[in-house]
C-alpha positions as CSV (number, residue, x, y, z in Angstrom):
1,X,121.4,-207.8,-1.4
2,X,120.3,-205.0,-3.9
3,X,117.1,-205.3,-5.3
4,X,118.4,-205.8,-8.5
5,X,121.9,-206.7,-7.7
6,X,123.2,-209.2,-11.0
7,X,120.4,-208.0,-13.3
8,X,121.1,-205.8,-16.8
9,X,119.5,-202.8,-17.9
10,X,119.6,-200.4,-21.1
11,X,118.7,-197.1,-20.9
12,X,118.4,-196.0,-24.9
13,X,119.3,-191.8,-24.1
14,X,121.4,-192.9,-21.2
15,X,123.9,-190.5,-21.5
16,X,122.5,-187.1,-20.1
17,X,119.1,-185.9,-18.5
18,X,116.3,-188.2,-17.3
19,X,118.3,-191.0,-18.9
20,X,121.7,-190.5,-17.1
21,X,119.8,-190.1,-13.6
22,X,117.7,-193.5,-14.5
23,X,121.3,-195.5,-14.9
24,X,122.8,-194.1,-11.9
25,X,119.7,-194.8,-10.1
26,X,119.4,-198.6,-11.4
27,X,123.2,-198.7,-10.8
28,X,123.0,-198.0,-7.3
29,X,120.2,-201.1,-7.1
30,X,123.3,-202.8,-8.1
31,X,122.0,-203.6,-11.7
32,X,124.9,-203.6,-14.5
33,X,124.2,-200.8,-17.2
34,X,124.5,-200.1,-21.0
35,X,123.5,-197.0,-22.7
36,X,123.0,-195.9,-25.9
37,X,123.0,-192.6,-27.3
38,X,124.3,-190.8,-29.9
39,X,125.5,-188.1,-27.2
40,X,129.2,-187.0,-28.1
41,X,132.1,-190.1,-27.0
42,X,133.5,-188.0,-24.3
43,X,129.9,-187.3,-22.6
44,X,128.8,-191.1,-22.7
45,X,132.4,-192.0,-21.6
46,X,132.0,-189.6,-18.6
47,X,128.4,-191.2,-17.7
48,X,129.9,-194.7,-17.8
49,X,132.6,-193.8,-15.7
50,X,130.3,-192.4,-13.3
51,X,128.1,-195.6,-13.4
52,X,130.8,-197.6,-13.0
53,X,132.0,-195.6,-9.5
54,X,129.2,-197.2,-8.2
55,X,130.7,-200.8,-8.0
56,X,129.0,-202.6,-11.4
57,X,130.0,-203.0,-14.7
58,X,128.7,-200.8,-17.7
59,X,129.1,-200.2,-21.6
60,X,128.1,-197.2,-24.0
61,X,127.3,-197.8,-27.5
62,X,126.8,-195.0,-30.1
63,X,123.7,-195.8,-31.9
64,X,120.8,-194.0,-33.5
65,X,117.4,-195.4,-31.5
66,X,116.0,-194.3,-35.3
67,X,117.4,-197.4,-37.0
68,X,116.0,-200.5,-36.3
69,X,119.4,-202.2,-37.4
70,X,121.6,-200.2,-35.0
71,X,119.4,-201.1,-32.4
72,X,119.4,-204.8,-33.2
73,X,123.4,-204.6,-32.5
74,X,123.6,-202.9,-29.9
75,X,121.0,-205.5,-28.0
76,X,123.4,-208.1,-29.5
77,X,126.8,-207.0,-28.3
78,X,124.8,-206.0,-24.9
79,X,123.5,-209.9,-24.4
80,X,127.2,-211.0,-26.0
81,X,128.9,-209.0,-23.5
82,X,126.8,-209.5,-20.1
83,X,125.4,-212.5,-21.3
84,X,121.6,-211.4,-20.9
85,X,119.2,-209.0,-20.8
86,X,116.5,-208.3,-18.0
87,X,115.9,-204.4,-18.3
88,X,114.6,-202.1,-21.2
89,X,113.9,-198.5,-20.4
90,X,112.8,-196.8,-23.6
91,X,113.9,-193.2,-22.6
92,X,115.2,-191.9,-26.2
93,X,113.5,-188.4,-27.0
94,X,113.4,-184.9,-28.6
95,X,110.7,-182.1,-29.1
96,X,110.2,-179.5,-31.9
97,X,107.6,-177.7,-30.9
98,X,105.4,-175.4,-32.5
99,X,101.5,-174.8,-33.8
100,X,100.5,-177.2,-36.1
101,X,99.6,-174.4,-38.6
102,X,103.8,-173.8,-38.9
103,X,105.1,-177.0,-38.2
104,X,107.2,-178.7,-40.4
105,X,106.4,-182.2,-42.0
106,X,110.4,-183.1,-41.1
107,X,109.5,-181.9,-37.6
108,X,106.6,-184.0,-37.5
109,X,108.6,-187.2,-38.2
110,X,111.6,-186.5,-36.7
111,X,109.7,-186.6,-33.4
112,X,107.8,-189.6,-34.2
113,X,110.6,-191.4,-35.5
114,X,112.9,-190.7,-32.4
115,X,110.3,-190.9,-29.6
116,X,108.3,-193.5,-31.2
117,X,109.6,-195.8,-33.8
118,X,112.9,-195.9,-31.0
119,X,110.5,-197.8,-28.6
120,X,109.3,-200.6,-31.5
121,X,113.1,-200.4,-32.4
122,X,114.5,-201.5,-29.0
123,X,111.3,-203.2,-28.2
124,X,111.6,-205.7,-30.5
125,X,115.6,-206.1,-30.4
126,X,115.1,-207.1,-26.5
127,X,111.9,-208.9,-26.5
128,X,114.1,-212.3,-28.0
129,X,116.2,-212.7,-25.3
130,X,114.0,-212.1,-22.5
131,X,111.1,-214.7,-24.1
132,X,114.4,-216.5,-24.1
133,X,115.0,-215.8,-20.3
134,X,111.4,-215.9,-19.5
135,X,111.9,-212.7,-17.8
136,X,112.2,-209.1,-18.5
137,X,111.2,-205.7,-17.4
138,X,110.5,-202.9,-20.1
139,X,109.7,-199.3,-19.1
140,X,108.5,-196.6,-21.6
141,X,109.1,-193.1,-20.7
142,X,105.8,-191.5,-22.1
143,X,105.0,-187.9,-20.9
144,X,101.8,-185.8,-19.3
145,X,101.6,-183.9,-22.9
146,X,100.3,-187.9,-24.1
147,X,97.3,-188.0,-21.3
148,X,96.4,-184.6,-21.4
149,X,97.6,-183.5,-24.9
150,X,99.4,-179.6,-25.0
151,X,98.8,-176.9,-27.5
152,X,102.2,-176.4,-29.3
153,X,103.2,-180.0,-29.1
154,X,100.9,-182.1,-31.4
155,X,103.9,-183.9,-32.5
156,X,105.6,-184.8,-29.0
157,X,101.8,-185.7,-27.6
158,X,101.1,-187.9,-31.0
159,X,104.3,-189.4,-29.9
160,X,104.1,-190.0,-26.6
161,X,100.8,-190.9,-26.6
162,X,101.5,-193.7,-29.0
163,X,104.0,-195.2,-26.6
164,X,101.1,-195.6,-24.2
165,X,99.2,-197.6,-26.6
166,X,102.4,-199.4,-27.6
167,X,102.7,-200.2,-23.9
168,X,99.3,-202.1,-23.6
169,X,99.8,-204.0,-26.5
170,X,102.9,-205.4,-26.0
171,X,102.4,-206.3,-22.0
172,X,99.3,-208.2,-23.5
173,X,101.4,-210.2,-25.8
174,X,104.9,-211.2,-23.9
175,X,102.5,-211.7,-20.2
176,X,102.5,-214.9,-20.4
177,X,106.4,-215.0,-21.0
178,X,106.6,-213.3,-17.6
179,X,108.0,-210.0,-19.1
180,X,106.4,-207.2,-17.8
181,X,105.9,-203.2,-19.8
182,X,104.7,-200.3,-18.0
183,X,104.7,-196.6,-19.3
184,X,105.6,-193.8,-17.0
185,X,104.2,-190.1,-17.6
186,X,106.8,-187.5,-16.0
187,X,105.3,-183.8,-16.1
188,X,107.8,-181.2,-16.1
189,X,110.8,-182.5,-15.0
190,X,114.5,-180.4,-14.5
191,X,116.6,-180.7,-17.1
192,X,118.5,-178.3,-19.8
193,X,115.2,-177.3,-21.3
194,X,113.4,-176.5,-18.6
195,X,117.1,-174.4,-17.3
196,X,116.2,-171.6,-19.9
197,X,113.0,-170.6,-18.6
198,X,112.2,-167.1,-17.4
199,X,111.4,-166.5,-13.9
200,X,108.0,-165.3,-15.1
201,X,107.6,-168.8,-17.2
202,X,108.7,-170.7,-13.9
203,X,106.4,-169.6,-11.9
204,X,103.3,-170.1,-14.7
205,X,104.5,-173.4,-14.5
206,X,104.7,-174.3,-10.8
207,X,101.3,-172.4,-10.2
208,X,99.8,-175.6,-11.9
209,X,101.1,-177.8,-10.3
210,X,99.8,-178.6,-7.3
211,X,102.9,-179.5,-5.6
212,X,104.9,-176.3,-6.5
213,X,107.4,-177.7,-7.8
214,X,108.9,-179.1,-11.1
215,X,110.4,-183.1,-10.6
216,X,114.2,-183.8,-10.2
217,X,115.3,-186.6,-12.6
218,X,115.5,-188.8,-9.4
219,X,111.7,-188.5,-9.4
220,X,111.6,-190.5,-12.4
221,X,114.3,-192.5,-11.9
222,X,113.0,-193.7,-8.4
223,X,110.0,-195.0,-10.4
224,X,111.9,-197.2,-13.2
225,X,114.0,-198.5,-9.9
226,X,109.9,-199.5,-8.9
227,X,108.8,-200.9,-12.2
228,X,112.5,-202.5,-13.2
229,X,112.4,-204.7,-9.5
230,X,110.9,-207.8,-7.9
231,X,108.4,-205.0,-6.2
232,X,106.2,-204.7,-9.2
233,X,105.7,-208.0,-10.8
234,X,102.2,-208.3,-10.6
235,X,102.1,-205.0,-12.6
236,X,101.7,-204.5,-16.3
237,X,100.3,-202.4,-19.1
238,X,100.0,-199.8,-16.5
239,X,100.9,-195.7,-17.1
240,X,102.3,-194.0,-14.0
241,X,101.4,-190.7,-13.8
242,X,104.6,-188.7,-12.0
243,X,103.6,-185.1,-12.0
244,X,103.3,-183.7,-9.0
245,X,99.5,-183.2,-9.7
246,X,99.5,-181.4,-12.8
247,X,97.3,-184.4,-14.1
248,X,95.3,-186.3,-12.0
């Protein structure tokens, strides 16, 4: 049987990126999937097809992980329709980067708001059913920028530094309701942001990291698989560093 054969997930940013590779991953586990995203219909109707070509059931929703409401009903139709709820990955995220001296305040919240106040949002939507369950399995995506802090990014570190601390607070509380919340800390991984860099800027990059290389999305993926499965239930409030070295 797959290791998570039967079991739920959502994957808030499920449609493209990090997110889509985490569903199709958990998917594969044999884990039936809802997204949310607010992704055009036709890209999050092409992910769920996808997901579903893997032999398990799945549903999009079209919410902002902003708005606390939105992400109230979109937990509710997911337990109405699948009947339960076992897996939260908190993946939802943006950057605007620039020096503090020329950032914006609406930059400043908008990344807070989407990378941060997403993961109280969904947080708090799923935590009822699985205290109801007795079981559940959240994972945060956090970043290396939130350990180690990068010049150009106060607003994405703030951010996903937060979730870290979000993390250990929560597994504290809902432990002893056998729900488990772990963070993960991807460095550089390959998506459409890291696509438009210069071959010069590629190679700055990959000189510090100790690996030489930047991570697939399957990198991550591989560990939400880990932290969403039987494998790590003796594990919570930890951050998994997944960087290829770049922070050690």
């Amino acid at each position: 049987m797959k290791v998570l054969q039967n079991k739920v997930a959502l994957i808030t940013g499920g449609a493209r990126g990090i997110g889509k590779a985490i569903a199709l991953e958990l998917a594969e586990a044999g884990a039936n999937i809802a997204i949310t995203d607010v992704a055009p219909q036709p890209e999050m109707e092409s992910t769920v097809n996808e997901i579903k070509s893997l032999g398990v059931d799945a549903l999009a929703i079209h919410a902002d992980a902003v708005s606390f409401a939105q992400a109230q009903q979109a937990v509710d139709q997911i337990v109405e329709y699948f009947k339960r709820l076992d897996i939260l990955v908190n993946n939802a995220g943006i950057t605007r980067d620039g020096l503090l001296m020329r950032m914006s305040e609406e930059d400043w919240d908008l990344v807070m708001n989407v990378n941060l106040k997403s993961v109280f949002n969904y947080t708090k939507a799923a935590i009822r059913p699985m205290m109801n369950q007795k079981s559940g399995k959240i994972v945060n995506i956090s970043s290396v920028v939130g350990v180690m802090g990068n010049a150009g990014q106060s607003n994405y570190s703030a951010s996903k530094a937060g979730i870290i601390g979000f993390t250990k607070s929560i597994a504290k509380e809902v432990a002893s309701r056998n729900i488990q919340v772990n963070a993960i800390a991807p460095g550089y991984v390959e998506t459409a942001m890291t696509e438009k860099l210069t071959d010069d800027q590629r190679k700055l990059l990959t000189d510090a990291i100790p690996l030489k290389r930047t991570a697939q999305p399957k990198d991550i993926a591989n560990v939400v698989k880990f932290l969403s499965s039987p494998d790590s239930d003796y594990i919570t409030g930890e951050v998994i560093n997944v960087n290829g070295g770049l922070y050690m």
